[in-house]
C-alpha positions as CSV (number, residue, x, y, z in Angstrom):
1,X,0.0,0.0,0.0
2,X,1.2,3.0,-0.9
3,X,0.6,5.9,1.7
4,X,-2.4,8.1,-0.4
5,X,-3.8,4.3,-0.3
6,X,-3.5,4.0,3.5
7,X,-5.2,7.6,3.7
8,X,-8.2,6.7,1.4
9,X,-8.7,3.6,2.6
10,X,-8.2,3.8,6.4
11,X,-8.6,7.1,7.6
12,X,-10.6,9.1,5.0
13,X,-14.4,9.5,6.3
14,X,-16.9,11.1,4.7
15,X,-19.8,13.3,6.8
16,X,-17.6,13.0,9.8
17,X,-18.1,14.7,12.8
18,X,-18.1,18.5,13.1
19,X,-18.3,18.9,9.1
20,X,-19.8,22.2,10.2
21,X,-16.5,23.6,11.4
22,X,-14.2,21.8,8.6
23,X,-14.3,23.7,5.4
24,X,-11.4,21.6,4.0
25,X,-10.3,18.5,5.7
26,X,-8.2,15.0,5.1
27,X,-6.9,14.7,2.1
28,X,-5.5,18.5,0.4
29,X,-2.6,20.2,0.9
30,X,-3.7,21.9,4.5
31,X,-6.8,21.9,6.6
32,X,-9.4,24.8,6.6
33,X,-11.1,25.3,9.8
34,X,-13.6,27.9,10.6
35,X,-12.7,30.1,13.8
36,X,-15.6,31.6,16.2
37,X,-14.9,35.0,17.6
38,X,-16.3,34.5,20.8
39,X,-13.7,31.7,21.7
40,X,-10.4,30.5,21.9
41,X,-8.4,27.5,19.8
42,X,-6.6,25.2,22.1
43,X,-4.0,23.1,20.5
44,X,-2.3,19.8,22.0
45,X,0.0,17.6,20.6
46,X,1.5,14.2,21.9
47,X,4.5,11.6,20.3
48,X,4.1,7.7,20.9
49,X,6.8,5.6,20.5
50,X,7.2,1.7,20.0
51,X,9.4,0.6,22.9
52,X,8.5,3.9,25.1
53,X,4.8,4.3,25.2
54,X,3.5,0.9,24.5
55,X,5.5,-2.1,23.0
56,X,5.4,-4.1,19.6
57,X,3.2,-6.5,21.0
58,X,0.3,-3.9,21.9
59,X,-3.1,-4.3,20.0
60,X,-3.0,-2.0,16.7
61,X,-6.9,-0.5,18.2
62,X,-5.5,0.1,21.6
63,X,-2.3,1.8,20.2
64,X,-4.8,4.2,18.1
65,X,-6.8,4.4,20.6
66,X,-4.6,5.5,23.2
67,X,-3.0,8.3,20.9
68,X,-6.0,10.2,20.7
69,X,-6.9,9.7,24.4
70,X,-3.7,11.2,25.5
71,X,-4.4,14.4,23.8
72,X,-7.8,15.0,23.8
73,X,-6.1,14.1,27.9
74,X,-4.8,17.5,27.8
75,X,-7.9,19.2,26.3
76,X,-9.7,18.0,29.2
77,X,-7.2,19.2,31.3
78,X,-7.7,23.0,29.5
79,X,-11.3,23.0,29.9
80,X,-11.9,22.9,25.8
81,X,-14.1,21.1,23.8
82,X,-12.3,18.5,21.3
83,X,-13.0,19.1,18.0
84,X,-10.4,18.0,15.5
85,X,-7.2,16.2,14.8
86,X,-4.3,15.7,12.7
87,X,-2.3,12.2,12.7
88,X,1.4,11.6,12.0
89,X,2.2,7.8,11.5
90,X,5.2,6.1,11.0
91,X,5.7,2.5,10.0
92,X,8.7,0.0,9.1
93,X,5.4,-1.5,6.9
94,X,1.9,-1.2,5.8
95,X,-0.3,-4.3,6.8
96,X,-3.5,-3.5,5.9
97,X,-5.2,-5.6,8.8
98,X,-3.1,-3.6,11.4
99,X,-3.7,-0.4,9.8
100,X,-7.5,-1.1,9.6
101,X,-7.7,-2.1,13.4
102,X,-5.3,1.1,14.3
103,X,-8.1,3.1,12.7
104,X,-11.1,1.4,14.2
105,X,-9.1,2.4,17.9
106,X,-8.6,5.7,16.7
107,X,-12.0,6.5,15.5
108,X,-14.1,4.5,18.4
109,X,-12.7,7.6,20.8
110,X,-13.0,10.3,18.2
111,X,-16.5,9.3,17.2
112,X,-17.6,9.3,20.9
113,X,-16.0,12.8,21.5
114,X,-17.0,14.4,18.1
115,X,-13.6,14.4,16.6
116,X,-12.7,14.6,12.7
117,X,-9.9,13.8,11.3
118,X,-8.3,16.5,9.4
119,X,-5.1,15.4,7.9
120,X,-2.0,14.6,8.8
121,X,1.5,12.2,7.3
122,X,2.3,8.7,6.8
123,X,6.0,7.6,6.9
124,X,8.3,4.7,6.5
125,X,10.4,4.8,9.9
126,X,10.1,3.1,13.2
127,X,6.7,3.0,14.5
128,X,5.8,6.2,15.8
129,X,2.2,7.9,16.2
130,X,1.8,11.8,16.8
131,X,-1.6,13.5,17.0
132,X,-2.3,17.1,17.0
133,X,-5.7,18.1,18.6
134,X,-7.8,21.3,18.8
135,X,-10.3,22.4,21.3
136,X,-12.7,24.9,21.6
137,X,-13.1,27.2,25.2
138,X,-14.8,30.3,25.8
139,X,-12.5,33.5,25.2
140,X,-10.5,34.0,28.6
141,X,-12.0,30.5,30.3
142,X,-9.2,28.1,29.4
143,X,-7.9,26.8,32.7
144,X,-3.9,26.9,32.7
145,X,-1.1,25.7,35.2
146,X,-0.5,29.3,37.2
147,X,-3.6,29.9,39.1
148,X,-3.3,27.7,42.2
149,X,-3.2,29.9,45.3
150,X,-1.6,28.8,48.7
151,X,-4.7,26.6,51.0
152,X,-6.2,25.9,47.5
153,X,-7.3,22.7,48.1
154,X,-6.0,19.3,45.2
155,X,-8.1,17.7,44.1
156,X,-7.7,14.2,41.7
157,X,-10.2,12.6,39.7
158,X,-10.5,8.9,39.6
159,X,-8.7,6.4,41.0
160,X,-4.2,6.5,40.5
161,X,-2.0,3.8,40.2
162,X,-4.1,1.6,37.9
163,X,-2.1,2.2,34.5
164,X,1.3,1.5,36.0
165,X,0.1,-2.1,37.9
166,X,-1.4,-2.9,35.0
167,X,1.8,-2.6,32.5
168,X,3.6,-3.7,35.4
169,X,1.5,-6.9,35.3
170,X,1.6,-7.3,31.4
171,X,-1.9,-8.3,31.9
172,X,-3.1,-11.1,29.7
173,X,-6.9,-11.1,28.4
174,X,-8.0,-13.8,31.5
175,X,-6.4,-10.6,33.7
176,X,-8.2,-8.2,31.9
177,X,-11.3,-9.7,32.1
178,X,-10.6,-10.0,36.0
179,X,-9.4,-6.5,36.6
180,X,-10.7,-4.3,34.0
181,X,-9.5,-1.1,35.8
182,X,-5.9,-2.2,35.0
183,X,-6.4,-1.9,31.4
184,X,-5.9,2.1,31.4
185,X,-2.5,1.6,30.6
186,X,-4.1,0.8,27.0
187,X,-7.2,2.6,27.0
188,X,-7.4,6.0,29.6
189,X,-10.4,7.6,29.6
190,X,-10.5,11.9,28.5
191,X,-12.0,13.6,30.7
192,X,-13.7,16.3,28.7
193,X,-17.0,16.6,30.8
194,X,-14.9,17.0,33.9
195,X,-13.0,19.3,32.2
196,X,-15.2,21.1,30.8
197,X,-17.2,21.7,34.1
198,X,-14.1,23.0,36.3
199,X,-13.8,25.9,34.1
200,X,-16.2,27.4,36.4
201,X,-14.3,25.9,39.6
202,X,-10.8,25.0,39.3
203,X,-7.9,27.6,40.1
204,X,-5.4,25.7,38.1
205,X,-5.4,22.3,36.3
206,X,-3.1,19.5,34.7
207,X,-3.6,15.7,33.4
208,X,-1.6,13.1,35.2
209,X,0.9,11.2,32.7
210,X,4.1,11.0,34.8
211,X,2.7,10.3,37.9
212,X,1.1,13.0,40.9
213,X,4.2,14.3,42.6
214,X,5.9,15.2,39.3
215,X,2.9,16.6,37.9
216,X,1.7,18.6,40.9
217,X,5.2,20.1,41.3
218,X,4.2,21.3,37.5
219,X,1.5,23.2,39.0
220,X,2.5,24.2,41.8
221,X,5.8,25.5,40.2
222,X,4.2,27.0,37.5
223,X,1.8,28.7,40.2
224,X,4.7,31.0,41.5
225,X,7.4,28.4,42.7
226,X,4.9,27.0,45.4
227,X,4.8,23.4,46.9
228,X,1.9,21.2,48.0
229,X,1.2,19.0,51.2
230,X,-0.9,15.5,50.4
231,X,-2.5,13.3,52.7
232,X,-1.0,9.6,51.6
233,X,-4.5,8.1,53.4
234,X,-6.8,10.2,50.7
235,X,-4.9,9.3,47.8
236,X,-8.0,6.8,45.6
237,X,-7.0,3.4,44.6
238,X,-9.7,1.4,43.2
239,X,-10.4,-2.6,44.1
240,X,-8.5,-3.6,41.7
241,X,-5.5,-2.3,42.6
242,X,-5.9,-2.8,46.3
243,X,-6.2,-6.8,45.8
244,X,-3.1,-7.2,44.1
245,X,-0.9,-4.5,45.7
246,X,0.3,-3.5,49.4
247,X,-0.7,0.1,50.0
248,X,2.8,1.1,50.0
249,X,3.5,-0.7,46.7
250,X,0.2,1.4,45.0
251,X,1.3,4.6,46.8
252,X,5.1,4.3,45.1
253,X,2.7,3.3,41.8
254,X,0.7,6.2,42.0
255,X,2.9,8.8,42.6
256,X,5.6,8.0,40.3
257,X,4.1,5.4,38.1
258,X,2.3,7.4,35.3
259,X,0.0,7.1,32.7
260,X,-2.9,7.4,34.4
261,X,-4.3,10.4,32.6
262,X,-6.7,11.6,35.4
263,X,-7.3,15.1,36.0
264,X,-5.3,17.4,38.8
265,X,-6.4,20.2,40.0
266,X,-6.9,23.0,42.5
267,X,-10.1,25.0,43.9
268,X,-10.5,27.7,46.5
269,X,-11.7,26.0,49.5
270,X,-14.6,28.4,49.3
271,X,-16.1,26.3,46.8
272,X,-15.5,22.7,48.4
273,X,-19.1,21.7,48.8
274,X,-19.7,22.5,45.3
275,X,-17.1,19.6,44.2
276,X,-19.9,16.9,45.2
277,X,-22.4,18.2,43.1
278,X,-19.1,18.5,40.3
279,X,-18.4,14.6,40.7
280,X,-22.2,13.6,40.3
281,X,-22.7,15.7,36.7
282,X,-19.2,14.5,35.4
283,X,-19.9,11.0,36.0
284,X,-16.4,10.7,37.5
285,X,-14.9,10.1,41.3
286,X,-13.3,13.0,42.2
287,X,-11.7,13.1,46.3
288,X,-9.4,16.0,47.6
289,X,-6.3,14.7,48.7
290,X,-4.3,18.0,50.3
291,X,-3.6,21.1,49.6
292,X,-1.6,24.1,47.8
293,X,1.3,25.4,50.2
294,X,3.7,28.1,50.2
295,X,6.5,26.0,50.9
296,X,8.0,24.3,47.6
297,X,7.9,20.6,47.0
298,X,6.0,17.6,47.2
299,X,5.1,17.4,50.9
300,X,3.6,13.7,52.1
301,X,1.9,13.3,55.2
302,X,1.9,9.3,55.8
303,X,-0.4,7.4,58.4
304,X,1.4,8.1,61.7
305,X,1.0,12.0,60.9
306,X,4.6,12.4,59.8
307,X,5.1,14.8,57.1
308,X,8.5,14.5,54.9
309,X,9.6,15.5,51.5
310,X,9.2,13.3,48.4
311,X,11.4,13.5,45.8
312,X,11.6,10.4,43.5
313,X,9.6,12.7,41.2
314,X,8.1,10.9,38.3
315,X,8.7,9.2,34.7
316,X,11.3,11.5,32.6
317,X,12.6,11.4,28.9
318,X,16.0,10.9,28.7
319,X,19.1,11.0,26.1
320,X,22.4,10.7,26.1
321,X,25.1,13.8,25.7
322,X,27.5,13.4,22.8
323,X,30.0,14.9,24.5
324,X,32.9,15.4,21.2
325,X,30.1,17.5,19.3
């Protein structure tokens, strides 16, 4: 297959979602989107490796599904509506049954979330997927990084930990069946509605991919150079988790595990009681674990009371330093 093949045959689809605000989509030289003056464009973009993110083994459907969840991750994390996407993909070949299941993964989460495809490339090259995804958001509502205040109180959505047990596991499809929570290392769940909703709450927000203390420290640093103290007691595991793994074991997960793609994010304690009303319209579990504080770092209060420092951090990128160029 040649790659104008591979764009016809797998990812071009007629009448798709949003044709309203795609003038010109897959298939020309660029994409033509209509803009709206009374919001703002939110753009996100994420790289998946083979060997990094997910290994060769990984089901084509989970590994196209998981690109565009990790995105439209970050939309969520914005407050912004998804609305379209551009995909990168490179290949060492072009088997036409993984490319079709790829783009059945892809397009089950874009379909749900009203997504079009609107272009993108196809290479030869070790397998590597890259999306591009833009939201919509009110002007002057998207929800940024910089806005937590000290006593704001953290908040986290769902349940940590899961996506880093389960690719620590390398669950098999008996397992999966058995522990369906653990299969977010392949399929985490956007969460747009949530999202979406703490544009009218949230101080500051960020989605969890490295793990909570690296990712808080984001915030919190990006907040003014501030720090944040967490309860280890609050922090949600689900049932899953909690019958295969010590406490200890699924805190270490949780905080620097990664992958878990649930939503961080602060609120003025002002509006606490208004967060139970939040979790019942987004569908989602959401439980405050600590708090914003003055003093920087990632501040853990364990069982006994005791409050020290934790600074494993969380997953990080890294290369090596050619040190005669």
């Amino acid at each position: 297959m040649n790659e104008f093949e591979i764009i016809d045959q797998c990812f071009t689809r007629k009448g798709s979602a949003n044709s309203s605000t795609v003038k010109v989509g897959i298939g020309d030289d660029g994409a033509v989107l209509s803009c709206d003056e009374d919001k703002d464009l939110v753009v996100v973009t994420d790289t998946l490796v083979s060997g990094v993110h997910f290994c060769a083994a990984s089901r084509p459907a989970d590994i196209g599904y998981k690109s565009l969840a990790v995105n439209l991750s970050d939309l969520a994390a914005m407050g912004a509506d998804p609305n379209w996407a551009l995909l990168n993909l490179a290949m060492p070949d072009a088997e036409p049954k993984w490319l079709e299941e790829f783009a059945d993964g892809f397009f089950e989460l874009a379909d749900r979330f009203d997504v079009q495809l609107v272009g993108g490339d196809t290479s030869v090259g070790p397998l590597t997927v890259t999306v591009t995804a833009g939201g919509w958001i009110p002007n002057e509502e998207a929800i940024t990084r910089e806005g937590a205040k000290p006593g704001d109180l953290v908040f986290v959505s769902g349940t940590l930990g899961d996506a880093a047990l389960g690719l620590e596991l390398g669950l098999d499809d008996k397992q999966i069946i058995k522990w369906p929570n653990l299969t977010r290392i392949h399929r985490p769940e956007p969460r747009i509605k949530l999202g979406r909703e703490l544009r009218n709450f949230a101080s500051a927000a960020i989605d969890l991919s490295d793990g909570l203390a690296s990712d808080l420290m984001h915030l919190t640093s990006a907040s003014g150079g501030m720090g944040a103290v967490i309860y280890q007691e609050r922090i949600p595991f689900s049932n899953d988790a909690c019958s295969l793994r010590s406490l200890d074991e699924l805190l270490s997960l949780a905080l620097s595990g990664g992958d878990d793609y649930e939503l961080c994010f602060t609120v003025d304690p002002s509006r606490e009681k208004d967060i139970a009303l939040l979790s019942d319209r987004a569908g989602v579990r959401i439980t405050c674990i600590g708090a914003v504080s003055e003093t920087p770092g990632f501040w853990l209060i364990d069982l006994a009371g005791k409050c020290e420092q934790y600074s494993e951090g969380g997953y990080q990128h890294q290369w090596s330093v050619d040190t005669q160029y």
